[in-house]
C-alpha positions as CSV (number, residue, x, y, z in Angstrom):
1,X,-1.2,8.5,-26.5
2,X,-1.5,6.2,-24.0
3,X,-5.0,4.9,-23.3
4,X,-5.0,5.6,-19.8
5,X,-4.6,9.4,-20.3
6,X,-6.5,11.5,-18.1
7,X,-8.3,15.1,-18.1
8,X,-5.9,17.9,-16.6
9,X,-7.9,18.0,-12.8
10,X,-7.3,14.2,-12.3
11,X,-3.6,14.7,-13.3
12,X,-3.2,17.6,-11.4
13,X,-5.4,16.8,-8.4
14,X,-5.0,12.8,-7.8
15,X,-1.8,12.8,-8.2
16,X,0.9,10.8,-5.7
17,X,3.9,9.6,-5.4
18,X,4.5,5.9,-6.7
19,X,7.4,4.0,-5.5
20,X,6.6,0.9,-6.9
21,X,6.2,-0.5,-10.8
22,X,5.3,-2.8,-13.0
23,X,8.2,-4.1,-15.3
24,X,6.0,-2.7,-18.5
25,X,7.7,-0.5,-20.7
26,X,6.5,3.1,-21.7
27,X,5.5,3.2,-25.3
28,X,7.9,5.4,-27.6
29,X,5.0,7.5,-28.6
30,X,3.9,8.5,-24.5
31,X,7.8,9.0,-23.9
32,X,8.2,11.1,-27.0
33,X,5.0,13.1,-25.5
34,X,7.1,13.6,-22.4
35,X,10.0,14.8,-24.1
36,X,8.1,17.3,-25.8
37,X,6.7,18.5,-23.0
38,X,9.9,19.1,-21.5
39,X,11.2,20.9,-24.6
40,X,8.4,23.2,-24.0
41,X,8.9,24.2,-21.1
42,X,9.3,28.2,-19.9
43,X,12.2,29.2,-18.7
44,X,13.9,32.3,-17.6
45,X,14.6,34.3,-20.6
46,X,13.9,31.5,-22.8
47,X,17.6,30.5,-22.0
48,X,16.9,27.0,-21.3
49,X,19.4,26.4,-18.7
50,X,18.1,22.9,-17.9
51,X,19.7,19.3,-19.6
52,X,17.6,16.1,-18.6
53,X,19.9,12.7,-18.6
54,X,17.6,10.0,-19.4
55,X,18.6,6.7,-17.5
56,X,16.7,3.9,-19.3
57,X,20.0,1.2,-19.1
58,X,19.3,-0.9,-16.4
59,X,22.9,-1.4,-15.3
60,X,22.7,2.5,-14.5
61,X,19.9,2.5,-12.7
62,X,21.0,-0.4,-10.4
63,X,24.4,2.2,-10.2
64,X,22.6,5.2,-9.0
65,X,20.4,3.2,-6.8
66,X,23.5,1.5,-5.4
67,X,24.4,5.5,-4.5
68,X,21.3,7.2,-4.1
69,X,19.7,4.4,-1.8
70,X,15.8,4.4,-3.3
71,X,14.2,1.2,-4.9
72,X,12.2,3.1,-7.6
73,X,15.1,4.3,-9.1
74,X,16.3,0.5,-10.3
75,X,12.2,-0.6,-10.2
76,X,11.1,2.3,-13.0
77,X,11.0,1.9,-16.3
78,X,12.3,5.7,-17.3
79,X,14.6,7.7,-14.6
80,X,15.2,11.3,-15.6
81,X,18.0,13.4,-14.0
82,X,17.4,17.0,-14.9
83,X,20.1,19.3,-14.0
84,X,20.5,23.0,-14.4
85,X,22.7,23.6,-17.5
86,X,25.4,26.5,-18.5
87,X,27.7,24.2,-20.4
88,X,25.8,24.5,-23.5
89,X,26.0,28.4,-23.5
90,X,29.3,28.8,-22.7
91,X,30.4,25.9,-25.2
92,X,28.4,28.2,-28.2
93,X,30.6,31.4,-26.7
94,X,33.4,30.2,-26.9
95,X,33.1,28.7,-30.6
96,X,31.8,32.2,-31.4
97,X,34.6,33.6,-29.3
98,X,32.1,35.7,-27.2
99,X,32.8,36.4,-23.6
100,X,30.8,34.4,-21.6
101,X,30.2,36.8,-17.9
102,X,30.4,35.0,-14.5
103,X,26.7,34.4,-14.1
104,X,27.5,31.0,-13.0
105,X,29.4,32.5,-9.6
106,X,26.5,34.3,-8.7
107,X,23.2,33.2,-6.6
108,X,20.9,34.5,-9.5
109,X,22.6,32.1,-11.8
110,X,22.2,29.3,-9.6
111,X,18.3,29.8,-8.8
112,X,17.8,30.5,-12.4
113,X,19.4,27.1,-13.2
114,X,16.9,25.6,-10.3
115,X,14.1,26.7,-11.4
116,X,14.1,26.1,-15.2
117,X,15.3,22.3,-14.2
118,X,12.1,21.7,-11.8
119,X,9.9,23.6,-14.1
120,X,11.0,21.2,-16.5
121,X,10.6,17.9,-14.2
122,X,7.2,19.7,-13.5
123,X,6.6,19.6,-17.3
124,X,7.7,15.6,-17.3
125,X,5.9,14.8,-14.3
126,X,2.1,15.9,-15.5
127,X,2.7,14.5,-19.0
128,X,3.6,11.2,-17.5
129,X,0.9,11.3,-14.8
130,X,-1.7,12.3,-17.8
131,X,-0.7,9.0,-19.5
132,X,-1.5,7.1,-16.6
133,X,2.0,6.4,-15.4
134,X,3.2,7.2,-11.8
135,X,6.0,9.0,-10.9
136,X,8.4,10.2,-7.9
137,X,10.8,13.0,-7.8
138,X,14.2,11.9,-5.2
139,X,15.8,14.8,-4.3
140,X,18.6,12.2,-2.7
141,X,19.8,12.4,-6.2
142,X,21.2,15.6,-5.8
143,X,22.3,15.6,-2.4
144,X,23.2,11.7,-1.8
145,X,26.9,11.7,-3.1
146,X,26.8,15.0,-6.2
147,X,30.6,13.6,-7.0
148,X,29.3,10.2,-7.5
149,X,26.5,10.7,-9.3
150,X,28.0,13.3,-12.1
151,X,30.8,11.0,-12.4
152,X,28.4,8.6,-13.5
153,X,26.0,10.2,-15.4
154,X,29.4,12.1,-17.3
155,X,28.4,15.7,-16.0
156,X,30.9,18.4,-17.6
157,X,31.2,21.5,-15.4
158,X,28.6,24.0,-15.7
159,X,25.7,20.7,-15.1
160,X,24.6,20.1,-11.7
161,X,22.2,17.6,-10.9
162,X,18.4,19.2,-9.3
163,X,16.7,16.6,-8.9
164,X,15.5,12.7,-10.3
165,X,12.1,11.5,-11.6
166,X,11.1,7.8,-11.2
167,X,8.6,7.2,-14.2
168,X,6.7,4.2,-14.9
169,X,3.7,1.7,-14.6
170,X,1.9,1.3,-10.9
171,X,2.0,-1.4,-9.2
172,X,-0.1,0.7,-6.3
173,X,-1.6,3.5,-5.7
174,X,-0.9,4.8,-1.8
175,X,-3.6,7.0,-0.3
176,X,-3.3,11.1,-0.9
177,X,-1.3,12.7,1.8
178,X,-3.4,15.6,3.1
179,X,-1.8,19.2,1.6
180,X,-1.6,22.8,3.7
181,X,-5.7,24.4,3.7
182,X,-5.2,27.2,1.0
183,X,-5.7,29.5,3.7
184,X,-1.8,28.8,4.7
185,X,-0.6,28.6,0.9
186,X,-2.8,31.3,-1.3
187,X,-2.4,34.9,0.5
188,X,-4.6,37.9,-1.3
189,X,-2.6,40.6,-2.1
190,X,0.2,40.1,1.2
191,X,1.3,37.6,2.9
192,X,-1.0,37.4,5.9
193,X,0.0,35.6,8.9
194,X,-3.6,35.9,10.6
195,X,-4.6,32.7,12.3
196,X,-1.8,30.9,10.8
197,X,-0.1,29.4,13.3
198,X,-3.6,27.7,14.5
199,X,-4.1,26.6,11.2
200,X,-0.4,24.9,10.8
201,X,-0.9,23.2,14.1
202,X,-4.9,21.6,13.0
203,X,-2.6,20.4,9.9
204,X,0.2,18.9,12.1
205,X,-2.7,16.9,13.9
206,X,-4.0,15.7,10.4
207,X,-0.8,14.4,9.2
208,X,-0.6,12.7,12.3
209,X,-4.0,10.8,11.7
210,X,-2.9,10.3,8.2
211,X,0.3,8.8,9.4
212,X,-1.5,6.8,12.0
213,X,-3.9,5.2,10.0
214,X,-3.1,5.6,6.1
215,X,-2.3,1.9,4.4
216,X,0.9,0.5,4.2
217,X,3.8,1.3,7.1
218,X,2.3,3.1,9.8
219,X,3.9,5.7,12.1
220,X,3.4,8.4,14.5
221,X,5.3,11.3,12.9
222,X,3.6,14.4,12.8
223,X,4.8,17.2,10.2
224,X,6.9,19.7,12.0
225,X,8.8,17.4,13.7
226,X,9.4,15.0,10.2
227,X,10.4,18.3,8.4
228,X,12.3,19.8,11.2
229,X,14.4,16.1,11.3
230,X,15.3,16.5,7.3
231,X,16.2,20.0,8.2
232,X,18.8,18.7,10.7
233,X,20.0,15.9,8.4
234,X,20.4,18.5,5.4
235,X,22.6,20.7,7.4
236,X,25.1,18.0,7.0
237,X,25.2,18.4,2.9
238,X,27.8,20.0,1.7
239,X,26.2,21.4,-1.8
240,X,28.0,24.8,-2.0
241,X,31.3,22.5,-2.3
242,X,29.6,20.0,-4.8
243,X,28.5,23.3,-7.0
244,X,32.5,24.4,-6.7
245,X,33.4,20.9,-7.9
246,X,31.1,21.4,-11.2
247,X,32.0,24.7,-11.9
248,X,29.7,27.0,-9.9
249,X,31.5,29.5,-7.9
250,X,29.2,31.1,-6.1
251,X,30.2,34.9,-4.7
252,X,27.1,37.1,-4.6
């Protein structure tokens, strides 16, 4: 393992996204740890509907950055693509002539595919950042240009891309953005809304500062308005027809 690995709180806790590297290589044996911990990850029914392309050839990189638009991609040592997977199942049914149902055209089928894919780039991301390497998921590589992208990485239908993880050496180390209070996040028992509003809006103001005065490029975005701008510039994506392109017919 790498000799920078640290103890589960510091991976968890100081963790950040790095959007800069160093041109140093991640040893076989710390990759091989990340590959095993995305092999183990849980998934719904143990189904493992989750493939992870990893990008390590530079003249890819530089071709999904040239799509996708974001430095680190063509800058990090290791980019993974993990992408929710139903080609492999319904390749095994059909060589065991088994009908294979249409969970694929169904919403279920689709979140299922989701959410083992990020519980897997979860699984990569806190192995890497326990070895001391930094990482950054881009969600711009699922929604930048989908056609593009699984033309490039050779997607067959039944794969659609999730999301991208930049992984690598530093070369900084920005300051923590500040997170939600738990009061807004953790809810005992229901979902409360009591003082929540006034505790979203004390958060706004903190983002703000942070904004204001954190190292680096300085601005004066608050959150709501940040989030509510990706919100109107995501209402332009047009994912349902990208998941119809790769096989996902979505109906109920």
């Amino acid at each position: 393992m790498s000799k920078n690995e640290k103890s589960v709180k510091s991976t968890l806790l100081d963790r950040r996204s790095i959007r800069r590297y160093e041109r140093e290589t991640i040893q076989e044996e710390d990759l091989q740890f990340i590959f095993d911990a995305i092999r183990n990850t849980p998934t719904s029914y143990n189904g493992q509907q989750f493939s992870v392309i990893d990008v390590a050839s530079q003249e890819k990189k530089e071709a999904l950055y040239g799509i996708i638009g974001q430095k680190q991609i063509k800058t990090c040592n290791h980019f993974l693509v993990f992408c929710m997977d139903y080609n492999k199942i319904s390749k095994l049914a059909v060589a065991k002539g088994v009908d294979m149902p249409p969970f694929t055209d169904t919403m279920d089928g689709v979140t299922i595919g989701i959410i083992d894919a990020s519980l897997a780039m979860m699984s990569a991301m806190v192995a890497a950042e326990s070895c001391g390497f930094g990482t950054n998921a881009i969600g711009y590589a699922r929604t930048a240009n989908p056609k593009a992208v699984s033309e490039i990485l050779n997607l067959p239908k039944g794969v659609f891309v999730v999301c991208g993880l930049a992984i690598g050496v530093p070369r900084e180390m920005p300051d923590l953005k500040p997170k939600m209070p738990l009061s807004a996040i953790i809810h005992q028992d229901c979902y409360s809304e009591d003082s929540l509003v006034e505790t979203l809006a004390a958060y706004d103001e903190d983002v703000k500062k942070y904004n204001a005065t954190r190292e680096g490029v300085k601005t004066d975005n608050d959150w709501l308005n940040h989030i509510l701008g990706y919100y109107s510039e995501a209402c332009k994506y047009e994912i349902l027809k990208a998941l119809k392109e790769q096989g996902f017919d979505v109906k109920k």
